[in-house]
N, C-alpha and C positions, 0 to 999 in steps of 0.2 A: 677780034672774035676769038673766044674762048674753045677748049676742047671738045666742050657738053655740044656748041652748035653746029661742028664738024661731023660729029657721028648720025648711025641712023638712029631709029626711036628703041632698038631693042637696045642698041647698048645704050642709050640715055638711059632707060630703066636700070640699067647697067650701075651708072654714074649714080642715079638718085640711090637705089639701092644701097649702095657702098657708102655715101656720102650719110645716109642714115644713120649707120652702125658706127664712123667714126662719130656722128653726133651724139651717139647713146652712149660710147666709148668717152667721150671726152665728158658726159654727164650735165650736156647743154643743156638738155631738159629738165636737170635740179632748176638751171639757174634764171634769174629776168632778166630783161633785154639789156638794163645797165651794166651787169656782170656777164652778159657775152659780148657787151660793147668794147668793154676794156679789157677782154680774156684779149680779142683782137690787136689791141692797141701798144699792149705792152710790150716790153724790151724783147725779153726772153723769147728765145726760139718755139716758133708754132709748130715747125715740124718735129721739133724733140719731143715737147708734148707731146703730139700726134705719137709719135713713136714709144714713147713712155707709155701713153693711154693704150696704144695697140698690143706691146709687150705683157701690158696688164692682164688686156682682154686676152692675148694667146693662156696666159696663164690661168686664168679664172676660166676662160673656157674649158683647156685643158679637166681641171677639178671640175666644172660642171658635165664634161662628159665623160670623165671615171662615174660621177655619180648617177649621169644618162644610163652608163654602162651597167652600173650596179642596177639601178632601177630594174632597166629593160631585166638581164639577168635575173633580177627575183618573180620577178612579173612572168615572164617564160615559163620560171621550175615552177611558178603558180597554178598556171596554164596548162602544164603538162601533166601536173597532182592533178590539177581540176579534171583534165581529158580521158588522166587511167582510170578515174572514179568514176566519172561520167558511163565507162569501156565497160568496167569492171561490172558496173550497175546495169548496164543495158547485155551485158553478155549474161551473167545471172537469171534477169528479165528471160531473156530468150531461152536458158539454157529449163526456167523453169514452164515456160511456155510450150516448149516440147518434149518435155516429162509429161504436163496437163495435155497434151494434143496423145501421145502416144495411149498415156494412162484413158483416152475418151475415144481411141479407135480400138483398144483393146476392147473395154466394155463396149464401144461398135458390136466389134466381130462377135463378141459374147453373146450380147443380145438377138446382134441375128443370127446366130445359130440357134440358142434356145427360139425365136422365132420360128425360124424354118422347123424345129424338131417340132414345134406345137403344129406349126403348118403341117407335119407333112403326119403327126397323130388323128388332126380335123379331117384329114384326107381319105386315110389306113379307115376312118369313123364311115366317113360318107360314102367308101368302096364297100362296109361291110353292109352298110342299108342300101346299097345300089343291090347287093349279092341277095340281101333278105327279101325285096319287094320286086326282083325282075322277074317275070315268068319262068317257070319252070320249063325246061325244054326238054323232052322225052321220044328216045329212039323208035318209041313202037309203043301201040297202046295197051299190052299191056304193064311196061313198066309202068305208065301212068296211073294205070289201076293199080298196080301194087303198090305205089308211092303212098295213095291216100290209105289203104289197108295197114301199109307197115306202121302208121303211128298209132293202131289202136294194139298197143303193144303190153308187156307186161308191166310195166315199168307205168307206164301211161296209169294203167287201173291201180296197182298198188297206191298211186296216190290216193285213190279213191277209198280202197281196201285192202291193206296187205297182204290178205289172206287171199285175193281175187287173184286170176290167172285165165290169159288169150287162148284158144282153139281159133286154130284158121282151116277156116272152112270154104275155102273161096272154091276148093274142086268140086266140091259136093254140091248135087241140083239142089236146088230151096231151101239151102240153109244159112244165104247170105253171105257172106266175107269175113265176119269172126263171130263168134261163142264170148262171151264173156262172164264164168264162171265165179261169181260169187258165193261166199259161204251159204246163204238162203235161198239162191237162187239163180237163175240165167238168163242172160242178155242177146240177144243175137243184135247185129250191128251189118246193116246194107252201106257198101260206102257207094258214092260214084264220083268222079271227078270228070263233069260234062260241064261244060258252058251253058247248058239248059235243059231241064228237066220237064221229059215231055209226060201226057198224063198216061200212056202205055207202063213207063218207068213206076210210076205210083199204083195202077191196077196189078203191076207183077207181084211188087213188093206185097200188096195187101194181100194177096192169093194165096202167098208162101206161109204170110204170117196169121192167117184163120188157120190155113189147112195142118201148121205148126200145133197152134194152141190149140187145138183138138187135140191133138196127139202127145198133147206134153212134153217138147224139146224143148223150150224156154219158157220164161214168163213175161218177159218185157221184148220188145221189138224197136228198131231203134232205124230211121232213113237220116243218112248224112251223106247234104250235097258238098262237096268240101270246097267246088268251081262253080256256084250258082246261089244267089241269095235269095231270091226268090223259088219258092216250091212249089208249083201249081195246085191250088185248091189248099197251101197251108201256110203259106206265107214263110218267112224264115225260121221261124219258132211256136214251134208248139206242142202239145201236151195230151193227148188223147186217153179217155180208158174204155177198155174194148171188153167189157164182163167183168172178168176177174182182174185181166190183165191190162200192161200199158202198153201206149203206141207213141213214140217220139220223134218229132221234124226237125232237123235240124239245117238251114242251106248260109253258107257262110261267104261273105264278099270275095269277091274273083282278087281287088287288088291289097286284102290284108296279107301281112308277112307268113311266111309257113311258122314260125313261132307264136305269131298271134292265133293263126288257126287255130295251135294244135292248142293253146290254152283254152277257147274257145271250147272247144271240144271236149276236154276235161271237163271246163265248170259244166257245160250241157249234161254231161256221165253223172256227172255227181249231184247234177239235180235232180232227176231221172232217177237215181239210185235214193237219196230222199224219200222222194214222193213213194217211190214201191217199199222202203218200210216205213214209211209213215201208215201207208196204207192196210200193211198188215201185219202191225206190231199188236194190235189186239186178239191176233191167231196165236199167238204164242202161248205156250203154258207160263206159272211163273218162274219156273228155275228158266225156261230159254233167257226171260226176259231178263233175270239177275246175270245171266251169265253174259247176256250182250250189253248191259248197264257194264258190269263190270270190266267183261274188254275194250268195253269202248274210253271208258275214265284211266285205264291203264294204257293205251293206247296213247291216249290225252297228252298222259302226265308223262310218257316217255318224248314224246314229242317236242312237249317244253322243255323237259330235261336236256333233250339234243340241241334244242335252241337257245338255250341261254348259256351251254357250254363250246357249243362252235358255232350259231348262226351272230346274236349278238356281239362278244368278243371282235367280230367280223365288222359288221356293221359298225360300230366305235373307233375301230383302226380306218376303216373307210373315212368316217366323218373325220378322226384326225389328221390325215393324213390330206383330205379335201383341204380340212381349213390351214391347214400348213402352206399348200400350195395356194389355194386364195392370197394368206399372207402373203407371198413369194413375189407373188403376183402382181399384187397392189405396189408391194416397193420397188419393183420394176418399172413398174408403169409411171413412178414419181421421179425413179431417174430418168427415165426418158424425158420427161419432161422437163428437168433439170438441165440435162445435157442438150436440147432442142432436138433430139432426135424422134423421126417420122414415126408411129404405132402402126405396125401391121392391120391395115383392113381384117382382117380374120381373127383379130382378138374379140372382136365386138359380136359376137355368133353366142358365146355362152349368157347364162343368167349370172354369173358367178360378176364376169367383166361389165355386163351391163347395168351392175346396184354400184358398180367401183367408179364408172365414168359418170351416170349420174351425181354421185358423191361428189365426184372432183367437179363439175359441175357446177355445183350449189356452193361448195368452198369459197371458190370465186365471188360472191353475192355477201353485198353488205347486208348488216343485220336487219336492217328497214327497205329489203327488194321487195317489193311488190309484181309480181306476175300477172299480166294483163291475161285476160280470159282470150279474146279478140288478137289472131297475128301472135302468141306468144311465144313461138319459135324463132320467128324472126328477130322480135325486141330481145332478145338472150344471146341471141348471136350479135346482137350490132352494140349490146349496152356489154357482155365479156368480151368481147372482140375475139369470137373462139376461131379455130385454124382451122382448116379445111378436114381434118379426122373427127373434131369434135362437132362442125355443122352436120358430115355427115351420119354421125352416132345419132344427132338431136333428129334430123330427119328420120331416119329408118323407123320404119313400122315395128305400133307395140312401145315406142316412148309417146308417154301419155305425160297431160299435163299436173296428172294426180301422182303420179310418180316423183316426179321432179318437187312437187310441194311436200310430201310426206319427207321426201331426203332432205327437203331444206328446213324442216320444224325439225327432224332428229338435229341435223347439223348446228343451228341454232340455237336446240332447245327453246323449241316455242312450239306453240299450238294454234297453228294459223289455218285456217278456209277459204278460200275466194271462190 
């Protein structure tokens, strides 16, 4: 019995193993079974062989592992070139990744600032129409009554006629609340400011203004309700002539602004003032009539003159100045939408934002979109896959479906109907 059947099975693997390498050693596997028969047979020592073949192998090992050595070694600094490059490229990567991160929280913060500054101008806007259209509140009634009195002022009538000028007569019994002196003539002006105008209020007025025109204090007579639109027995507006002279109603809505009143009230004066020379421009001699022809064309022509050298000019800076910020506007609104950042609800309030989002809108849409008449808000929203700022743009009241087609034939350039 041999060593191989003494041992257990791990060192037989042992033995085959080993016994392997002498056989690859000794180059049995060049040879056929005749020439391993008689490698066996011959004189010559098998173990010197063996020992020769091993010495070989120590040696040719040796040289195949300097060059294992070599290898592995190049393969490494390979490795390692590879991994700084690899470092090198991903730190770059990164180091440009947060230049673009920094450089898109900058324009962030940018934006919502400018946001908030437009927010909080929409704000400063809809405090100043809160201020224009809230009721008036008044300590006592007569400031009340003086409130509506003080705008029939001088400034008021010059518009009408420069040459025109207010008496306030509100002490005086029957001579109403103001005089309004024009070059040819006189106005008296009843103001009230009552929530209702009963018909006592109408028979006083009429009383004053007979027992007037008998006596020649004015020519024209004039009731303004300035807190009631409706006038009992004259409705909001009207026109009367009473002989010679004239009689005027004026009752103006409780919730218009005190700016709109008081325009109101102008153009009422300056119809009023019309009609009474229209009506007696034929009493005139002819030099009156040349000479109010002529003030009036001289009057004209200064007027233009004032307007074309500071109201215009004005107007033009306005418009350029609008569409400067339009521009602004719109390239905002494209970086947001570059950078995927959220649009403030509150941009969508003007006219100016709402031709820009329709626009971007239609962009979106190949040249052959067809818009279904039937659901065509829906199909816009599910065929652009728009984002919750743009359904709600498409939703809100006042986008129509003719709007959206008009933007889409400029955009396009076509001339399309459905």
């Amino acid at each position: 019995m041999g060593i191989y059947d003494k041992v257990d099975s791990e060192n037989k693997k042992i033995i085959i193993k080993f016994g392997e390498i002498i056989y690859t050693h000794l180059k049995l596997h060049e040879k056929n079974d005749s020439e391993i028969k008689d490698f066996f047979t011959n004189d010559y020592d098998i173990r010197k062989k063996i020992d020769q073949a091993f010495e070989s192998g120590k040696k040719l090992n040796s040289v195949e592992l300097d060059s294992y050595k070599t290898s592995y070694q190049q393969l490494q600094n390979e490795q390692y070139q590879k991994e700084n490059q690899l470092r090198d490229l991903y730190e770059k990567k990164i180091e440009n990744l947060q230049n673009e991160y920094q450089k898109g929280f900058e324009q962030g913060k940018q934006y919502n600032s400018i946001a908030l500054s437009e927010k909080q101008i929409q704000l400063d806007l809809a405090n100043k129409l809160i201020e224009e259209y809230k009721p008036k509140q008044y300590e006592n009634m007569k400031e009340k009554g003086d409130f509506v009195e003080n705008i029939i002022s001088d400034t008021l009538v010059r518009k009408i006629d420069r040459n025109s000028y207010v008496c306030d007569t509100s002490d005086i019994k029957g001579s109403g609340d103001r005089i309004v002196v024009f070059p040819n003539y006189k106005m008296m002006i009843e103001c009230k400011n009552k929530t209702s105008i009963k018909k006592s209020d109408i028979e006083q007025f009429k009383d004053h203004y007979v027992n007037d025109f008998k006596n020649n204090k004015y020519d024209v007579s004039v009731f303004i309700s300035y807190n009631c639109e409706h006038i009992l027995g004259k409705g909001c507006f009207k026109i009367e002539q009473h002989d010679n002279n004239i009689v005027g109603y004026l009752g103006i809505n409780k919730n218009s602004s005190d700016k709109s009143k008081e325009n109101i009230v102008e153009y009422f004066l300056c119809f009023v003032n019309d009609i009474y020379n229209s009506n007696h421009s034929s009493d005139k001699s002819s030099d009156d009539v040349r000479e109010i022809v002529v003030k009036s064309i001289l009057e004209i022509n200064n007027d233009i003159l004032t307007i074309e050298k500071y109201e215009l000019p004005l107007i033009e800076n306005i418009r350029e100045k609008y569409e400067n910020k339009k521009f602004k506007l719109n390239k905002l609104i494209s970086e947001f939408n570059l950078y995927n950042i959220p649009i403030p609800l509150e941009i969508q309030k003007s006219e100016c934002t709402e031709n820009i989002f329709i626009d971007k809108i239609t962009e979106k849409m190949n040249d052959n979109y067809c818009i279904n008449k039937q659901n065509w808000k829906k199909q816009i929203i599910s065929d652009l896959n728009l984002d919750e700022f743009y359904c709600n743009f498409l939703n809100k009241r006042g986008i129509t479906r003719d709007k959206i087609l008009k933007s889409f034939n400029e955009t396009k350039n076509k001339n399309i109907t459905f």
